[in-house]
LOVO-802142 format. One record per residue: x negated, y negated, z of N, C-alpha, C, CB in turn; residue in one letter. Coordinates in pm, whole numbers, plus 50000, padded with zeros to 5 digits. Each point is the difference from the previous one (the first is absolute). Glycine has a CB too. Layout:
XYZXYZXYZXYZa/...
This chain:
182034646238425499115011649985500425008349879499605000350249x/499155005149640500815002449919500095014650057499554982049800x/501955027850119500075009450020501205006349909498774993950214x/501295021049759501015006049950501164997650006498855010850016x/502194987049951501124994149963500715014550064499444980049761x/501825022050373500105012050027501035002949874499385000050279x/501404990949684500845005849909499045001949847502384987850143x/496795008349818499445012249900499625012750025499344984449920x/500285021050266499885009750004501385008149994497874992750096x/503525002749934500905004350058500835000549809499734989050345x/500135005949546500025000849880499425014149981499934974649956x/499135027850048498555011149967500595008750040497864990850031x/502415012250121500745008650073501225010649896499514979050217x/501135007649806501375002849931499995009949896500564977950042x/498435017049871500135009449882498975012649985500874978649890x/498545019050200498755014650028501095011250112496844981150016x/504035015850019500845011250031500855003749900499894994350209x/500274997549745501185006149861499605007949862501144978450065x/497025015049957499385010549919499175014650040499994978149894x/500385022450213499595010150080501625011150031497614980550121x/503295013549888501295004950020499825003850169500565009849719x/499244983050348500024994850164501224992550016497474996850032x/502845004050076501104992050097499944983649985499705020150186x/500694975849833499724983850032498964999350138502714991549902x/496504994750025499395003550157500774990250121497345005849883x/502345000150215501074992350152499284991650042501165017550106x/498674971749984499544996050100499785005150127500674987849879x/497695010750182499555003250093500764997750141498194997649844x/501325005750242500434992550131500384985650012498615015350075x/499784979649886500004980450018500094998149897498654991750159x/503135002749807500684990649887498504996549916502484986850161x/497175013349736499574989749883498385006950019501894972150020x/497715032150053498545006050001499775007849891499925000650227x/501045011149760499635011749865501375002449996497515013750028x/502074998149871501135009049963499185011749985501734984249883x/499235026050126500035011150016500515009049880500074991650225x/499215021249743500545006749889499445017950048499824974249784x/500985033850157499645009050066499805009049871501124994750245x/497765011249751499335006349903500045016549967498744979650062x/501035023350028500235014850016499005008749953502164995349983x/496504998249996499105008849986499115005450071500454992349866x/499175019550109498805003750079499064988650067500115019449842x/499694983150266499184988350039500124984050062499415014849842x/501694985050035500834984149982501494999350025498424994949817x/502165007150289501585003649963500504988349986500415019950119x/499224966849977500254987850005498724993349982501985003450131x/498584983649799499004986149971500754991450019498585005649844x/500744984650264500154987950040499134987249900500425014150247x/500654978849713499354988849913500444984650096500375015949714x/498174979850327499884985650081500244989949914498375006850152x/502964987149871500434985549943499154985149985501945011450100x/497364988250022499584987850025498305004650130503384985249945x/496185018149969498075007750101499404984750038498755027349801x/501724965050095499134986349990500684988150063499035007749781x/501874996450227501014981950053499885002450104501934992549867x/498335021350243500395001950114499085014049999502564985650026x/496345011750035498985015150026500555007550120497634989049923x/502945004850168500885006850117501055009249893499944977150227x/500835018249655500735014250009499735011749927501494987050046x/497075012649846499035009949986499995006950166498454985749775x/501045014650298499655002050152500905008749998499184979750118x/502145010949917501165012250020500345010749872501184981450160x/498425015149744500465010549904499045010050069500754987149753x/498255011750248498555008850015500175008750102498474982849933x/502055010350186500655010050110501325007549992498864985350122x/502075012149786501075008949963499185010249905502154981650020x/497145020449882499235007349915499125009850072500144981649847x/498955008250336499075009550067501465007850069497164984050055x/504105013749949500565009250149501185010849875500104974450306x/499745025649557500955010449991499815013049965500984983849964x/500195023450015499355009650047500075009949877500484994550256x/499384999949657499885006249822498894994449922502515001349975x/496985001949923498934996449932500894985249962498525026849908x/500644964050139500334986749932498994992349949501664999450134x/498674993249767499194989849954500394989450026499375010449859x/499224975750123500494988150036499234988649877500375008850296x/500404986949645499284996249834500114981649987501175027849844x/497844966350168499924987550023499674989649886499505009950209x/501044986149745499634988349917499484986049995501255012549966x/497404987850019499494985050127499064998549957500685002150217x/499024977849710499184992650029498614999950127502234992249879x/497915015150226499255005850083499825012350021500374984450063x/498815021849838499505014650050499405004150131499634999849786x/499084992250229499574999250138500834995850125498184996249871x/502264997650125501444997850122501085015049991500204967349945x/500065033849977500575011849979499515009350040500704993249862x/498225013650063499185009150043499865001650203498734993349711x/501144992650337499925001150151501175002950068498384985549990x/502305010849979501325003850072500355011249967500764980950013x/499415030849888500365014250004498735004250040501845002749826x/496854994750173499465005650078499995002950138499394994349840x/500614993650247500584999250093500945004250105499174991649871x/501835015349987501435008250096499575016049935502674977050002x/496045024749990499495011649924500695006949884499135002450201x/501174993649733500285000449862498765003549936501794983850012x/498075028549857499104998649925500434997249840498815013750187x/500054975349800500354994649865499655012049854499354972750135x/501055026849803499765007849882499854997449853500955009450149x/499764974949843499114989749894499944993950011500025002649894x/498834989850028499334983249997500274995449907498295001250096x/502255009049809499444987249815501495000349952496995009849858x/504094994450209500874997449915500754985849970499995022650058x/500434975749823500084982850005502045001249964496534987649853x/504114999550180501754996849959499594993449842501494991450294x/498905011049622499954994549869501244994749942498275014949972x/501874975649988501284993249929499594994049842500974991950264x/499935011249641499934992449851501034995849977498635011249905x/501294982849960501154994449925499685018049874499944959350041x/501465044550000500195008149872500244994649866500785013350151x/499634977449864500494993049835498915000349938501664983350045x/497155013050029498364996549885499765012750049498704972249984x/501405037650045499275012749991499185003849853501925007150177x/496575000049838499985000649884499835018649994499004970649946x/501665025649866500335014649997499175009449917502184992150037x/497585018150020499035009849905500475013349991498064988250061x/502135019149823500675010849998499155010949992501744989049914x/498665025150134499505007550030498735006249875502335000750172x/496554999949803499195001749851500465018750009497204975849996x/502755029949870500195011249932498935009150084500854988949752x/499345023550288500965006950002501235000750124498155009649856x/501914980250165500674997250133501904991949941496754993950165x/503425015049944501844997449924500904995450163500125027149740x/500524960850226500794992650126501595008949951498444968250037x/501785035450159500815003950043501004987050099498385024449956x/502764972650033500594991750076501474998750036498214992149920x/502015012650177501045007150096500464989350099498875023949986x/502654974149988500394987550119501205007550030499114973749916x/501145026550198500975002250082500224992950114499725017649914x/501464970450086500364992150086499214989049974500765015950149x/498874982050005499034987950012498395004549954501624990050218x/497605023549720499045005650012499455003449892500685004450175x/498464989349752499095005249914498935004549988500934991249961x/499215026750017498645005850005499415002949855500635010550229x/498174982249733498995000749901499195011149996500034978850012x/499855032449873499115010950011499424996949869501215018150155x/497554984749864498975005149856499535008249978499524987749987x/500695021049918499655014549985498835003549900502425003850053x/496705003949985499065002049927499955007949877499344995450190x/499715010749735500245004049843501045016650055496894987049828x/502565017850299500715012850028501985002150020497235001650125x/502784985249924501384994850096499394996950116501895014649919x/497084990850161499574998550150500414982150035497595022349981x/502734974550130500444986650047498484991850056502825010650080x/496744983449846498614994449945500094986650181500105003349579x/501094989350390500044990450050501494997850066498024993849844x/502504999450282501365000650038499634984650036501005027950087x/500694968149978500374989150078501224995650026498314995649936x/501975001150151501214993850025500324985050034500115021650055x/501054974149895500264990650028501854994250050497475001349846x/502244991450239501894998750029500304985450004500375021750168x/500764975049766500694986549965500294995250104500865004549818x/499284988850283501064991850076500254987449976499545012250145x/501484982649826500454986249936498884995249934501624993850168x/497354994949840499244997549958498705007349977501354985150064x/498595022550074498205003050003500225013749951498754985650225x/499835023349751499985008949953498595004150098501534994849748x/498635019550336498835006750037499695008249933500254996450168x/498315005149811499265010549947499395009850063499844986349878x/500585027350115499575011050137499275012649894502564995350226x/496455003749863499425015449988499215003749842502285008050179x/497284981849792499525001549911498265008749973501984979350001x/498115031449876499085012550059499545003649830501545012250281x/497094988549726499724999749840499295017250091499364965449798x/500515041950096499235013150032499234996349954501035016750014x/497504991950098499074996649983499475002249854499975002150238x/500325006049699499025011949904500464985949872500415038450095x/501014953649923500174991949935499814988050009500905013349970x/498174977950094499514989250067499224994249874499905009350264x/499884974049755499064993749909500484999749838498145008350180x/503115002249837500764992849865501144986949989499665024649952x/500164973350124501194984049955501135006450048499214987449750x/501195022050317501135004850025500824996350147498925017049835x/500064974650223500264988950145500824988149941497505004150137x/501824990449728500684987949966501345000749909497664991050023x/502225020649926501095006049976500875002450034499125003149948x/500565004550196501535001050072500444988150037499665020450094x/499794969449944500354986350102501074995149893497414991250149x/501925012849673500724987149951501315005849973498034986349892x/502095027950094500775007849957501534995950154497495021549825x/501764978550253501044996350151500674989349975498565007250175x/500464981549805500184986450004501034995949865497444997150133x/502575008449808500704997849910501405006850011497894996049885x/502415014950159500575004550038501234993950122497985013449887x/500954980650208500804990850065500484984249988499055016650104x/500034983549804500854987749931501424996249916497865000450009x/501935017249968501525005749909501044998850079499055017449872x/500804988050232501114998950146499584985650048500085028350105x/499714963549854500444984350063498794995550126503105005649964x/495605001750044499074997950111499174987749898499835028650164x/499784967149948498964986449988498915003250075501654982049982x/498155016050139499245005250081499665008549999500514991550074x/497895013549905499325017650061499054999450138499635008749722x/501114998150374499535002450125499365014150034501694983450048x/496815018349961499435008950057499295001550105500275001549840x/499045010950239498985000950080499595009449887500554994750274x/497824999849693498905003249950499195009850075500194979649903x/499225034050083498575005650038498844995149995500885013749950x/498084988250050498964992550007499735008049810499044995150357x/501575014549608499235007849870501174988749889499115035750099x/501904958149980501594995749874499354982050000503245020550113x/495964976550012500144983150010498834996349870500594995850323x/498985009249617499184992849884500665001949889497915002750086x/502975004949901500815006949867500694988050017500275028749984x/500874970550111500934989150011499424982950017501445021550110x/497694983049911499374980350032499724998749825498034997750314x/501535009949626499685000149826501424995949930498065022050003x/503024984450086501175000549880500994983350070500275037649941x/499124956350135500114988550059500914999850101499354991249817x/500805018050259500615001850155498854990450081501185029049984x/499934963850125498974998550126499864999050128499674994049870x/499305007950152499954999750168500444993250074498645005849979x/502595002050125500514985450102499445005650168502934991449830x/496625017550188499755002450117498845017249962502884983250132x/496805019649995499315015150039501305006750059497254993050072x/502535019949933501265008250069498985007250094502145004649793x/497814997550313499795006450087500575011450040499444982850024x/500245030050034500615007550016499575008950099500654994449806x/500525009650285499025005550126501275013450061498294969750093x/501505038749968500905008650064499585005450138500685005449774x/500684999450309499835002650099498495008950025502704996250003x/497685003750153498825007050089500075017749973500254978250217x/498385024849716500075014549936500525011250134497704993449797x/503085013750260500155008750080499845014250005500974983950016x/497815020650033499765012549968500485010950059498494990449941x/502015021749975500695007850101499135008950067501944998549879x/498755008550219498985010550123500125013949885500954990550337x/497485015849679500255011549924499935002049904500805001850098x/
């Protein structure tokens, strides 16, 4: 059956906490189902990421019911060849989903192609540790465009990438990617591992990233307070 590879998700993982500056993530209850990372945001304090939704739909199930019984804002973020199977089972343990279109993206950084930022736009590029954050600044200084990216041995994640609006439709999407990508190629990455938006997956399918799965995404049961 084909399906997500858990250790590319558990790669991805790895380095989307380190570019976030998060904990490592732990393991769940049931050995090899997910892992666990704890976020601390409004809303989101923890996210649960499902190892294997597709090989074994029983331990989606159980993730889904550790996600319906806790007792903090949690998320439960799925990576799967089966959306619709997916989709039924957090429904099921009443979970509400909150996206459909996000896609896992993988490239070869070496062929990345590169385009530099066009005039009046000036690259900013800041590494500390494992972490490279890319800024582009507009004719004022204002920060036009951001992103991050973090090394781990081979692979390299790409997080949070955010063009302002008022600065959109200038090339400043393909800009940042190449400006990253290159970047992490400097620190020894081969691999670029992302989760795409539905506004980033045409930018990146252009710059030749690709699709290995949908990400699903769903969180606990909303609890309303009295009063």
């Amino acid at each position: 059956m084909a399906k997500i590879e858990s250790e590319l998700i558990r790669r991805w993982l790895s380095g989307w906490t380190v570019a976030r500056s998060l904990p490592e993530a732990e393991p769940v209850e049931s050995p090899g189902d997910g892992l666990r990372s704890k976020c601390d945001q409004p809303g989101r304090e923890v996210e649960v990421f499902a190892l294997r939704a597709d090989e074994e739909p029983e331990s989606l199930a159980r993730l889904a019911a550790i996600v319906a019984a806790a007792g903090q804002a949690t998320w439960l973020t799925v990576p799967t060849l089966r959306p619709g199977a997916v989709e039924a089972v957090v429904s099921a343990a009443g979970l509400e989903l909150l996206h459909r279109s996000e896609w896992f993206m993988t490239t070869d950084l070496t062929e990345h192609p590169q385009h530099a930022p066009a005039a009046p736009y000036e690259r900013e590029v800041r590494t500390e540790g494992a972490v490279t954050v890319v800024s582009l600044h507009g004719p004022s200084g204002e920060v036009a465009a951001r992103g991050t990216i973090a090394v781990v041995g081979a692979d390299a994640i790409a997080d949070r990438i955010e063009t302002d609006p008022a600065h959109r439709r200038r090339g400043l999407g393909r800009a940042m990617m190449s400006s990253l990508a290159e970047a992490a190629v400097a620190h020894g990455a081969r691999t670029g591992l992302l989760i795409a938006s539905e506004e980033g997956q045409r930018l990146y399918s252009s710059l030749g990233w690709h699709r290995e799965a949908d990400v699903l995404i769903a969180r606990g049961p909303v609890v309303l307070s009295n009063g």
